[in-house]
N, C-alpha and C positions, 0 to 999 in steps of 0.2 A: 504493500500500500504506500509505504515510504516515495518507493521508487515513481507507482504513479503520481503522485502528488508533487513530487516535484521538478518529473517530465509537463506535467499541464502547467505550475508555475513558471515554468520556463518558456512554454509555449516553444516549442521548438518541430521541425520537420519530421515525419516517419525516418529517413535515412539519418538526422541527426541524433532524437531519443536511442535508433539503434548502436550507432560511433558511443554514444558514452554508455550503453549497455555494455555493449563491448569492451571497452574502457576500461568499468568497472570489474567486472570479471578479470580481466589480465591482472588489474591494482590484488582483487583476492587471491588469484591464483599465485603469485610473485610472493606475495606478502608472507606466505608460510616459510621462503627460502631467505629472501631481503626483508630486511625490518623498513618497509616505502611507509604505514600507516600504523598506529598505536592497536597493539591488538583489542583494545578498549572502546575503540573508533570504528573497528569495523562492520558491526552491527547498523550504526548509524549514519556510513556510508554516503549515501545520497544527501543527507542536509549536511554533514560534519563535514563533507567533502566537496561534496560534487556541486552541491547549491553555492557553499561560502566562494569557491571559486567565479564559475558563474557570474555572481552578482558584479565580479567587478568591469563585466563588459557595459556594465548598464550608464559608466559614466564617463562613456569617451561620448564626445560627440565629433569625432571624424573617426577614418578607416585607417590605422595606422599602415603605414610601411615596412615597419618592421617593429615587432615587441621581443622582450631580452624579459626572459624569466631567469631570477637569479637564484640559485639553491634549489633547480627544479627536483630532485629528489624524486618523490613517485609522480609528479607529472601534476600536483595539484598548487596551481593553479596555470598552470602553463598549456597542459594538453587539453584539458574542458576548454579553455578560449579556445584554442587551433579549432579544435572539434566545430563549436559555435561557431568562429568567420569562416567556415569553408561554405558556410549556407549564405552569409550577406557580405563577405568581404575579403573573395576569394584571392583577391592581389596581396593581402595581408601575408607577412613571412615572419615568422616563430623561429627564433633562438633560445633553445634550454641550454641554461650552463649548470652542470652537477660535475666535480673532483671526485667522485665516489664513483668507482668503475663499476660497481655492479649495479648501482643507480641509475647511470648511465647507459648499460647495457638494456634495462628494464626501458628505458624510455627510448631508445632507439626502437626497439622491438613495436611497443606501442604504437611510434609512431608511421612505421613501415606496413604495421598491421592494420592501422585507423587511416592511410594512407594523405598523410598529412602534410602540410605545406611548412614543414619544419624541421630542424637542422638540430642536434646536438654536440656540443663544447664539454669536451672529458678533460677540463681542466678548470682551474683556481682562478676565481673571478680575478683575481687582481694580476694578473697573469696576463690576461686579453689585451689586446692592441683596442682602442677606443673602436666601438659598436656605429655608435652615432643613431640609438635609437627613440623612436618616439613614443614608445612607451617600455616602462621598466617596473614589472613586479618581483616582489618574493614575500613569500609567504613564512613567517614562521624560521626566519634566517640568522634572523640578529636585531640587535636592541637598535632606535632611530637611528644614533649619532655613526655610529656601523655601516648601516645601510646610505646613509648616505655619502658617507666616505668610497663604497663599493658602485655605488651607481652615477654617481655623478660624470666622471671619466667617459662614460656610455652614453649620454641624453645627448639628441641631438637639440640643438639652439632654441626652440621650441617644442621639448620634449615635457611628459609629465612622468611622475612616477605613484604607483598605486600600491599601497603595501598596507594589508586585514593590520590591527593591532588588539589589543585584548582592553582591558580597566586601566591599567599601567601608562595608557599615550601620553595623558596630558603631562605628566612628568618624562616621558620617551622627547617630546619637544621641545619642553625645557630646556634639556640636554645637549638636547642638537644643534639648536638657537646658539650656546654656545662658540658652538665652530661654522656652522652655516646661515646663512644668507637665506630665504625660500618661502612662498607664497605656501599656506597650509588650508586646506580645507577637508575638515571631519566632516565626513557622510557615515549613517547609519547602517547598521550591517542588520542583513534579512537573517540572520541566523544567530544571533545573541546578543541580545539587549543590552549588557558591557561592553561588545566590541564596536570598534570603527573601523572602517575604511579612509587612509590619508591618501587624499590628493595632492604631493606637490609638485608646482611649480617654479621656474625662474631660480635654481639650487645653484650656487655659488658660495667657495666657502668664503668663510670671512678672513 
């Protein structure tokens, strides 16, 4: 029922709902060999996962050219977008970076399998020759002032960056504030009343 519910909240295509069925199934089938999701979490799959990803296509308002998920790990939130633009925003191009070779192996697989407009980097963010992208998530990777240190190098000139946080943000920006320069805007996250989703912009350190 999970799963219906939030294929209709998504409202998405018979070939899409099926790409992240399938999806789903590889993340459990993986998950008994690679630790990709908390075995805690996998019951709950569809919202803890596959929705909280999801949601954060809902606040671009263009078709990027290229988004840089950084710490894609088991592919969440990086492969549910690819999944989603291949129905409205097929020129869109996906870079996962995961250092974790077997992480990386899983999400290669994924993505060959889900036949996907998407490229994976089996090496260390900091490591990468500048992306130059226009959007940059990760989820679940590291504390603000981190992440921002890791993404910035990557945004192209009019780039944003979108990264879920938990209760912990408004001190996460505090933090960051610190050493960065950046336009911040908290949106409301569909899947936990504590968490937000940051939009920022204009990242420059200080």
């Amino acid at each position: 029922m999970m799963q219906e519910s939030v294929l209709t909240q998504l409202d998405v295509s018979r070939e899409t709902s099926e790409k992240l069925s399938h999806f789903v199934a590889l993340v459990e089938k993986w998950n008994k060999a690679v630790n990709l999701i908390g075995r805690s979490t996998v019951d709950s799959i569809w919202t803890r996962h596959v929705l909280d990803s999801a949601q954060l296509r809902a606040h671009l308002a263009l078709h990027p050219r290229l988004w840089l998920d950084l710490g894609s790990g088991s592919g969440f939130p990086g492969i549910v977008i690819a999944i989603l633009a291949a129905d409205d925003s097929p020129q869109s191009r996906f870079v996962l970076v995961e250092s974790d070779q077997r992480k990386a192996t899983f999400l290669r697989t994924a993505c060959r399998e889900l036949e996907l407009s998407a490229s994976v980097l089996a090496a260390r963010i900091e490591s990468l020759p500048p992306q130059g992208a226009d959007v940059i998530s990760a989820r679940a990777l590291a504390a603000l002032p981190e992440l921002c240190a890791l993404a910035a190098p990557h945004l192209a000139p009019n780039g944003i960056c979108l990264f879920p946080k938990g209760a912990g943000h408004i001190s996460e920006i505090a933090a960051a504030r610190q050493s960065w320069n950046m336009e911040v805007e908290t949106l409301p996250s569909l899947t936990d009343p504590d968490a937000v989703i940051l939009k920022l912009k204009a990242l420059a350190h200080v």
